[in-house]
N, C-alpha and C positions, 0 to 999 in steps of 0.2 A: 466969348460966347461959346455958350456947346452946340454941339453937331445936333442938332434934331430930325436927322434922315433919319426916318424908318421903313427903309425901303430893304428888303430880305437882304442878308449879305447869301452870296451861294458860298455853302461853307463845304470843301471836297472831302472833310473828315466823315461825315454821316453817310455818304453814299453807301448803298451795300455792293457786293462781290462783282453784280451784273455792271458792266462798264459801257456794254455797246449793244445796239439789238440785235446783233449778232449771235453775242452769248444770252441773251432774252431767250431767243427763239430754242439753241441748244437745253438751255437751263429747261424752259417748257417740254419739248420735246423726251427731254431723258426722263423726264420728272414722272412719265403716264405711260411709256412706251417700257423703261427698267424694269417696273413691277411688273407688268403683264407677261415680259416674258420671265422672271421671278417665278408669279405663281402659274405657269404653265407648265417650264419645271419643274414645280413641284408636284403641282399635279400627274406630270407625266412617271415622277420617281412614287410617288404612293401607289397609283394604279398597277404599275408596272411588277408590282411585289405578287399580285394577284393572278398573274399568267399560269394557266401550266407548264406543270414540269416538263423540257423536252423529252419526248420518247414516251408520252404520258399516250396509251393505246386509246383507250374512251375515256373522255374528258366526263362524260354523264355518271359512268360505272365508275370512277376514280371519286367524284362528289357522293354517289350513294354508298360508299362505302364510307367514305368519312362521317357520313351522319348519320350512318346504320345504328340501331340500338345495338348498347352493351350483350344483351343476353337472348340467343333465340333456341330456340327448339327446333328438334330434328328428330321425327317419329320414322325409326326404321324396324325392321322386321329385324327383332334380334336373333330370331331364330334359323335366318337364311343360311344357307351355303355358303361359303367363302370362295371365293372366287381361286384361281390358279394366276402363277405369275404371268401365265401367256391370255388367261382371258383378259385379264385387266391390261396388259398392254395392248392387246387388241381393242380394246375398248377408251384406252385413256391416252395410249403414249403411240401409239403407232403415226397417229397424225404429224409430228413433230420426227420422233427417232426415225420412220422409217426412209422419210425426204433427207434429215438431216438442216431441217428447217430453223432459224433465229440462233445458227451456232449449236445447237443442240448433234450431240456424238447419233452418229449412223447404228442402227441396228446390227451386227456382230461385225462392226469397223473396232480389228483389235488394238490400230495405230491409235483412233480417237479415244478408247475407252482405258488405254493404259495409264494412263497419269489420273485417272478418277479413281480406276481401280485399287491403282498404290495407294489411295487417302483411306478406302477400307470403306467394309458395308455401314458401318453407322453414318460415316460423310455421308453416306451416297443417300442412305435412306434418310436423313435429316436436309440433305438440301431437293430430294425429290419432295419430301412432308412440308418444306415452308419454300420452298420455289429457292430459284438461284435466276439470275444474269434474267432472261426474258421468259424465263418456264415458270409456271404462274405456280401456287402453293396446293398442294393436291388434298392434302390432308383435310379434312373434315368435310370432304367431300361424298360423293355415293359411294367411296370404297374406304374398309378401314385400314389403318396401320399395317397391319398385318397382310395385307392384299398390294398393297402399296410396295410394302418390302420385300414379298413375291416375286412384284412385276420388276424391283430393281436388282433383283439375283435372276431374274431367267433375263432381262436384259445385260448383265455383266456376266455372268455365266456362258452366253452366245457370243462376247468376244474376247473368252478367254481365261475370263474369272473363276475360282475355286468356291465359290461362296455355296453355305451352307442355307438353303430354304427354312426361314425361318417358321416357326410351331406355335400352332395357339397357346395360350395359357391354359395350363389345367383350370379347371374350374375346380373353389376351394368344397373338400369333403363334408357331407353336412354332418351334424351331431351323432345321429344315429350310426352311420355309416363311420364313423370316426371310433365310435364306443365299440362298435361290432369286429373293428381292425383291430383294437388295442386287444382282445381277448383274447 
């Protein structure tokens, strides 16, 4: 005769991984608790790119500069007086040189000024024009080029520099004036 039990055989091959409620509970637990701390790292590594930069002065002034328009306008009196190298330091740089304030060289300190001096006045007026280490860029500011490179020859001159005071540009001869010289 055949066997006509059909009572479930318990077969151990189908069980899956989970063997005791033991690992139940583990299995649950990592299953909802992995990811959350997943995406919180992640969250924490995306936002974290967003920080300012250390050493960043005004966080406000640092963002309106990044979204400043391309192109502005600066209506000055082209016809004013140029300033002398000691007004404009008097006006722009004394704040900083005269303290010796963010590492900035002391006003005629000939120890601090000698290894700037040796780089020569173009160094000097190129990293005074777009700023250097903590000294912000001066150029296109209320004083030109030439006022700038003034105030960094009566600055390196006072500790010891030979520099030449640099001369406006001639302004070019007009037509008239040009035909009246050639004759």
């Amino acid at each position: 005769m055949s066997d006509n039990n059909h009572a479930p055989e318990l077969d151990n091959d189908h069980t899956g991984p989970v063997k005791n409620p033991k690992q139940l509970l583990l299995t649950v637990f990592f299953s909802f608790v992995l990811p959350i701390f997943i995406i919180i790292g992640m969250v924490y590594y995306v936002t974290s790119a967003n920080m300012p930069a250390a050493g960043a002065m005004n966080v406000e002034q640092a963002v309106a500069a990044r979204i400043q328009k391309i192109g502005t306008i600066a209506i000055r009196d082209a016809n004013r007086q140029l300033k002398t190298g000691e007004q404009v330091f008097k006006v722009q740089c004394t704040n900083c040189h005269t303290a010796g304030l963010v590492g900035a060289p002391k006003f005629g300190d000939a120890v601090a000024w000698a290894p700037r001096i040796k780089t020569g006045y173009e160094a000097l007026l190129n990293s005074a024009v777009k700023g250097k280490n903590a000294m912000s860029p001066q150029g296109g500011g209320d004083f030109e080029t030439l006022e700038i490179g003034r105030a960094v020859v009566y600055m390196a001159n006072a500790a010891g520099a030979k520099f030449e005071e640099p001369k406006p540009l001639a302004a070019p001869a007009a037509p008239a004036e040009a035909a009246s010289a050639a004759k």
